[in-house]
N, C-alpha and C positions, 0 to 999 in steps of 0.2 A: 543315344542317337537313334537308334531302334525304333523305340516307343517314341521319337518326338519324330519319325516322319510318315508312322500310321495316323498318328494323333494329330497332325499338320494339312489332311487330307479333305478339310470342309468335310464329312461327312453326316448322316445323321445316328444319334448319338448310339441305336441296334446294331447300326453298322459297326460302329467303331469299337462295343462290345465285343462284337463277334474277330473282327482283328485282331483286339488285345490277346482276349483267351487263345484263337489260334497262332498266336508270336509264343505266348508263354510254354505251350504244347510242342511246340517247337525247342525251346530252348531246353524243355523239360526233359524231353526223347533224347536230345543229344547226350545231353548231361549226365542218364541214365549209363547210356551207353559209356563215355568217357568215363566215368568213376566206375560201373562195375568190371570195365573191361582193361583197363587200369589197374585198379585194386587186385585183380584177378594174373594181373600182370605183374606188377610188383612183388607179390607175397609169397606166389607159385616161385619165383623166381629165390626171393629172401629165403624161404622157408627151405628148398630145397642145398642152398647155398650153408645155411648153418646148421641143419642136421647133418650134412657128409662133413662137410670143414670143418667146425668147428667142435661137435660133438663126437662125430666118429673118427676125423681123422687127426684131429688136437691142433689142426695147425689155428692161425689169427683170422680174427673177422677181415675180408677185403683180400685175400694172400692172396698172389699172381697166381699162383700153384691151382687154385681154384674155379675149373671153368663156368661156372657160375657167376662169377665177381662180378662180369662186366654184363650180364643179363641184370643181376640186383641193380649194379650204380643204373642202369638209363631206365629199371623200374622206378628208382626215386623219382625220376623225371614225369614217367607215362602216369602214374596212378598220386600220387601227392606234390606235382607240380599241375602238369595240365587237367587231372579228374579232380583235384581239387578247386584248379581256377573256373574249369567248366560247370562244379557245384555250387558254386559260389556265386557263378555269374548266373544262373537259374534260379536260385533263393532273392539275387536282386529283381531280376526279371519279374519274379513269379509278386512278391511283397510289392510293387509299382503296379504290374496288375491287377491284382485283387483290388487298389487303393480304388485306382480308376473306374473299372466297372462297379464299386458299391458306390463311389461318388459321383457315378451315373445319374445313379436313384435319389438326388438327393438335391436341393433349392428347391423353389417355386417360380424357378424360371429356368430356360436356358442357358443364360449366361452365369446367374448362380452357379447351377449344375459345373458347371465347363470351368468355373473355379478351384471349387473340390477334384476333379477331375486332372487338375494340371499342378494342387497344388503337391503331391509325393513328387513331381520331378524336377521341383522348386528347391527341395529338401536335397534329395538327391544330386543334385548341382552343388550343394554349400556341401554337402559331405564330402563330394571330389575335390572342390576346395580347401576343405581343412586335412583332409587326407596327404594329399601334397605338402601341405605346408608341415604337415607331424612328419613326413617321411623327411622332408630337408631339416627337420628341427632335433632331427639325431642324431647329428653333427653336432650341438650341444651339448650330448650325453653323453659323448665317449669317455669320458673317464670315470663312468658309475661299473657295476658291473653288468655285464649284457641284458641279464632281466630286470638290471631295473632301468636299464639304456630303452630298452622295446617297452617297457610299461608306461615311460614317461610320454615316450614322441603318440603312444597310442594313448595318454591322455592329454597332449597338445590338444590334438586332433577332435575330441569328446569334448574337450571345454570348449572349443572354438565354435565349434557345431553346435552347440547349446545356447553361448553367448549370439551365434548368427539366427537362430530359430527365432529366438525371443525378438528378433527385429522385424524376421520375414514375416511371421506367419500371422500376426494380425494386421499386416498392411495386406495378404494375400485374401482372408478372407473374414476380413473384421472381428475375428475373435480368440482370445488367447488359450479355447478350451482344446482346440486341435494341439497346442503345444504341448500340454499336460501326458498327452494321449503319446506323441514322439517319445518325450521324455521317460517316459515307464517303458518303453520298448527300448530306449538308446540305456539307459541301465540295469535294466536286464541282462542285456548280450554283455555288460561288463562285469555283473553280478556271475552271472556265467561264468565268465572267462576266468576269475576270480577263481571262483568253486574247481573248473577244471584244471586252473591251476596247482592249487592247493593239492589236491588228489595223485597230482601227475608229479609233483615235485616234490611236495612237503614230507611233515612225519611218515603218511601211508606208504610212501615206496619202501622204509626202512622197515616198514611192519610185514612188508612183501618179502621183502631179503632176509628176514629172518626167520621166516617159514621155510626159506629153502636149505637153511641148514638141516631140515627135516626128512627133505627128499621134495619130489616134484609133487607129490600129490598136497600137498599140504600149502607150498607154495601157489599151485595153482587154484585152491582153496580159497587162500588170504586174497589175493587180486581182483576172483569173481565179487568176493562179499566189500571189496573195496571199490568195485566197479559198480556194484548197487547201491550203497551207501553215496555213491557220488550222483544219484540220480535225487534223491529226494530234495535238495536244497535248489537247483536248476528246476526242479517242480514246482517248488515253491513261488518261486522269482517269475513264472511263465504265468502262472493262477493270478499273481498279485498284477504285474503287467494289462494282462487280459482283463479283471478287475475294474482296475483304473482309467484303462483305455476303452474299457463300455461304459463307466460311467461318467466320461465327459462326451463321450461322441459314439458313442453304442457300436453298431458293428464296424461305422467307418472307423474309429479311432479302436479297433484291435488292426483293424489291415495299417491305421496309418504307426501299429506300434512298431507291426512289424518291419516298414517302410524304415522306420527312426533307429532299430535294433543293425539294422542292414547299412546305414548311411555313410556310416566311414569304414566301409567295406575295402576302400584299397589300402590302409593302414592295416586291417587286419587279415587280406590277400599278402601285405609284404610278410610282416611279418611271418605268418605261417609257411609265405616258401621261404622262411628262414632254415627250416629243418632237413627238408631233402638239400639245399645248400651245402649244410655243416654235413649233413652225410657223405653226399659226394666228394667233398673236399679231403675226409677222411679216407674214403677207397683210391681218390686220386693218391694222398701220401701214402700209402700201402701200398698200393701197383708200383710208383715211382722209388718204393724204398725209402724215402725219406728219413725213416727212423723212430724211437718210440718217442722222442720227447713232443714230434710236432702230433704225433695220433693221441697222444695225451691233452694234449689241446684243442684237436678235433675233435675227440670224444667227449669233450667237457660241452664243446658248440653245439653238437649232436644231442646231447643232454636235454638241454635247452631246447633243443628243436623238438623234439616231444614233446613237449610242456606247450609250447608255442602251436604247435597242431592241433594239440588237443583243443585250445584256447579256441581254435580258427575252427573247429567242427564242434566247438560249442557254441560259435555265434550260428552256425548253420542250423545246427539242428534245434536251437531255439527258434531261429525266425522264423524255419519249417512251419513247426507251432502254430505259430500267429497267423505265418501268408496264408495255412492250409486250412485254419480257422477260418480268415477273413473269404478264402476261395468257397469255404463251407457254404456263409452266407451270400453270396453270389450264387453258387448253386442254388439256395433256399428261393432265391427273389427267382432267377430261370427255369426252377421245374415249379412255380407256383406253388411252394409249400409257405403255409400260414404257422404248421408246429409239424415234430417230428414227434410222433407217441411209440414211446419207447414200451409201453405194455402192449401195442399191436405186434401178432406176433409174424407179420410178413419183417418188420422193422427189426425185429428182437433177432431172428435169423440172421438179418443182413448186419447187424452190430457184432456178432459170433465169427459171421464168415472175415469182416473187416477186420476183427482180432486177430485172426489165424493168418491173415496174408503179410505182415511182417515178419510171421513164425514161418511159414514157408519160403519165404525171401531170404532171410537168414539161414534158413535151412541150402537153401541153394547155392547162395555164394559159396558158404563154407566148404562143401562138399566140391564146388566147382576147384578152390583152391586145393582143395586136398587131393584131386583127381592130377591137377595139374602140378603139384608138389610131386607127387608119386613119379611122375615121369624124369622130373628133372633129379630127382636124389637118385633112379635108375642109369642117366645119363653121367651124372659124376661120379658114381661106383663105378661105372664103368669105362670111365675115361681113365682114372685112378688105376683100374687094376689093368688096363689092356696096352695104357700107352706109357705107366711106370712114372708119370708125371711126380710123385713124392718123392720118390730114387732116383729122380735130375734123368732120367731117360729121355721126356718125349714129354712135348711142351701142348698145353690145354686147348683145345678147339671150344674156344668160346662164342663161335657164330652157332653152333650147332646147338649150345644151352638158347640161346637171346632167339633161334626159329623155333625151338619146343614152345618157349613160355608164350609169344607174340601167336602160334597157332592155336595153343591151350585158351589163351585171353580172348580171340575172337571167336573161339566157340562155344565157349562155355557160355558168355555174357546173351546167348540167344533165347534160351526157356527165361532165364529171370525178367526180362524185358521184355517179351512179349506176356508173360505173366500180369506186369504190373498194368501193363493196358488193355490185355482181355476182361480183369477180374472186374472191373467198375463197369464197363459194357453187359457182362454175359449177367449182372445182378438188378443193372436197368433193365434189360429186357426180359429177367426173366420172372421179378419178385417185385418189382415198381420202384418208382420216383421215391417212394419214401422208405423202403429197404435200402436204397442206394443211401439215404441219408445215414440210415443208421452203420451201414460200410463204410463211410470215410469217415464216420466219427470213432468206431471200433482201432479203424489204421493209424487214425490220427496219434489215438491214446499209446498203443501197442506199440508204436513206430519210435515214436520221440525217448519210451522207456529204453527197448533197447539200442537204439542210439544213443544216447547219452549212457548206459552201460558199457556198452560195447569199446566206445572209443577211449573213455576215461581208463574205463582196465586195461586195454592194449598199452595205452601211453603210461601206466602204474608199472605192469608188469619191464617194460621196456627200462624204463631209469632204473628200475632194484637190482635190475641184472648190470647196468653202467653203474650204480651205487657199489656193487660188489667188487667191480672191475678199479674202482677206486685205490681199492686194498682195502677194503672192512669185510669181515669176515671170511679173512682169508685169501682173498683176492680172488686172481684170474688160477681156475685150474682147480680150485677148494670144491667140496664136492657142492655148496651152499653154489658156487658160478656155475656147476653143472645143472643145478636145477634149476636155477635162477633160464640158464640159455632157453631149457625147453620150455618152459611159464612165458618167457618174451616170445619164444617162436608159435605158439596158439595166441597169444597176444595178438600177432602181426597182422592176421586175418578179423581178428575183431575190431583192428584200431583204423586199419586202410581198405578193408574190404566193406565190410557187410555194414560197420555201425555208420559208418558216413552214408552209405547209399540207401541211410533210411530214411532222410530227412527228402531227396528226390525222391523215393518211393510215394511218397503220402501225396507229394506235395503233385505229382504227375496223377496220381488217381484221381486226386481232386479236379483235376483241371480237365482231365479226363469227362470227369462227370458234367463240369460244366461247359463243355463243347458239345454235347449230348446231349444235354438236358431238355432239348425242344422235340426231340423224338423221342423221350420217353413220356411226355403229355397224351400223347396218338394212342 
């Protein structure tokens, strides 16, 4: 609705550039903000909540006793409900504008042009389409079990959207080569999801739990190298993608892949707040007492919902990829570059410093979380020792945890965000138009790697430690669950903080540069 009443505006087609990129800048900033100050929200909360509770003082994940519980359950809300849907709705955003401003440049007429131009929100229309119809078509699946109930209604939705493309898009723009180009982005984000799946649920989690019968170091050993090893095949599927969709329609069909990768985005928006869902649902039966047989059922949904996140921040941070690609070459056509030569060495700089600014990004959040961890494990020690809350004394002041973390979230989220939008500015003016180039293609690289690290290990290390709670190896209480807890709680911050807000990091520089990019011609 956004983009069709910029785009509804008769105007001429510089103009309607300059709209697009500033809508997406828009949605970008926010977005920033919501996921890292979210993330930063959630995890400060989590984190601090399972080191006193769970580690230090033995009681259960969610215990009333805990004044932390009710800071964690409405973190599932702040940081993997809405910093997820506000990521998500930025990746749509950002892949429809890239489509648009490269299909600017492109017919030998205006109305041509204005074709290419309208046809991503052509796309986007049948995705909301089939999306809907996959989300009411999982009322047919209820009696599979739950992953394979979410796999099917999210392949309704994929076949439908593929069978609808092949109709639209050569009546849209007389040729079936734009379809080619959707189609490698629309199975990619499921190749993806596949791969994150696999990682998050398969053999690796049990490869994870079995290091921590070792101790934690070893544990958190196994997860890192299973969180890299989960990056190479999503690299794979992103190369071949991009590939395919430059050689049917060059740089417009990498922006239209990423368009096609994004299209049935509210299928896979449900799905993933499937997870904060089964969480909460869990802390609810804990605070309520309900008992163990229904948190055993909880915890199995919760399960799942790892898996299903990860899923949801691997279509993300693949599409990142592509939109920020496609944003690249937009930049290319707006600061008038014909190549970027990566042996000049104002360029070669700006590819170094572009590398580093995910490494400082990541560096940031983490530290954010852990500044704000610190305060909240101070705050339950000492609610614990002062108000006797374990020895049935004096009952937990949980507005007091939910104002630490909710203050910690809004201050911390201020250097990383204005970080991500000085750094592409302070390299435009200070190293040129084509050091900037070589910057967002360093971020690009840098970003998407540990993004897809980051999130895939958080959601690995998270199921090994519910694999154990199963009763394998021991169960809950074994020292294998004590190392398993602390590998999930460094987990927490890699899988909802920092690896998700890499895919807006790249994709806000980019766009960054390309709102810029007429003043750094001057």
């Amino acid at each position: 609705l956004g983009v069709v009443i910029w785009l509804g505006q008769n105007l001429d087609f510089k103009t309607l550039v300059q709209y697009a990129t500033g809508y997406s800048m828009g949605a970008s900033s926010v977005a920033l903000f919501a996921r890292v100050g979210g993330g930063i929200y959630t995890k400060s909360a989590d984190v601090g909540a399972d080191l006193v509770g769970k580690v230090e003082a033995g009681i259960p994940e969610d215990d009333p006793r805990n004044p932390a519980v009710l800071a964690d359950n409405v973190g599932d809300n702040v940081g993997d409900t809405a910093g997820m849907g506000a990521d998500l709705f930025e990746s749509y955003v950002g892949s429809v504008v890239a489509t648009v401003v490269v299909g600017a440049a492109l017919g030998v007429s205006q109305q041509e042009a204005w074709r290419w131009m309208t046809l991503p929100l052509g796309l986007v229309c049948l995705g909301l389409i089939t999306s809907v119809i996959g989300i009411v078509s999982i009322r047919s699946f209820r009696h599979l079990e739950p992953q394979w109930a979410l796999n099917a209604s999210v392949g309704v939705a994929v076949l439908l959207f593929i069978a609808m493309s092949i109709v639209l898009i050569p009546q849209w723009v007389g040729s079936m080569k734009p379809f080619y180009a959707t189609l490698s982005g629309l199975l990619a984000g499921v190749f993806i999801g596949a791969v994150s799946q696999f990682y998050t649920s398969g053999s690796p989690i049990c490869e994870i739990a079995r290091s921590a019968q070792y101790g934690v170091a070893t544990n958190i050993l196994s997860g890192i190298a299973v969180g890299y090893m989960s990056t190479v095949l999503p690299l794979i599927g992103i190369a071949a993608a991009i590939w395919i969709a430059y050689a049917t329609n060059g740089l417009y069909g990498i922006a239209l892949a990423g368009v096609g990768m994004l299209a049935t985005i509210g299928i896979v928006m449900s799905t993933d707040s499937y997870g904060p869902i089964a969480d909460n649902a869990g802390g609810i039966a804990e605070v309520a007492g309900f008992g163990e047989s229904v948190r055993r059922i909880t915890d199995k949904l919760d399960a799942l919902g790892n898996t299903t996140a990860a899923v949801g921040k691997g279509f993300a941070i693949g599409s990142a990829a592509l939109t920020a690609l496609a944003l690249f070459a937009a930049y290319q056509q707006q600061a008038q570059l014909k190549t970027i030569n990566l042996t000049d060495a104002a360029t070669l700089v700006g590819l170094f410093i572009g590398v580093a600014m995910p490494c400082l990004f990541a560096a940031l959040t983490l530290r954010a979380v852990s500044r704000a961890s610190d305060q909240m494990v101070d705050e339950v020690r000492r609610q614990f020792r002062e108000y006797g809350i374990l020895e049935g004394r004096g009952e937990p002041d949980y507005n007091r945890c939910i104002d630490i973390v909710t203050r910690a979230a809004l201050r911390e989220m201020v250097v990383p965000s204005i970080s991500a939008v000085a750094a592409p500015l302070a390299v435009g003016f200070l190293l040129g138009r084509e050091a900037l180039g070589g910057f967002l293609a360093g971020a690009l690289a840098m970003g998407v790697v540990i993004g897809l690290m980051m999130a895939n290990a958080g959601g690995a290390w998270d199921n090994a430690k519910k694999w154990i709670e199963e009763g394998n190896l021991g169960g809950k209480g074994s020292d294998a669950h004590k190392a398993a807890v602390v590998g999930d709680t460094v987990g927490d911050p890699f899988k909802d903080t920092t690896g998700p807000s890499m895919n807006i990091l790249i994709k806000l520089m980019s766009i960054v540069a390309l709102v810029f990019a007429p003043l750094f011609l001057k």
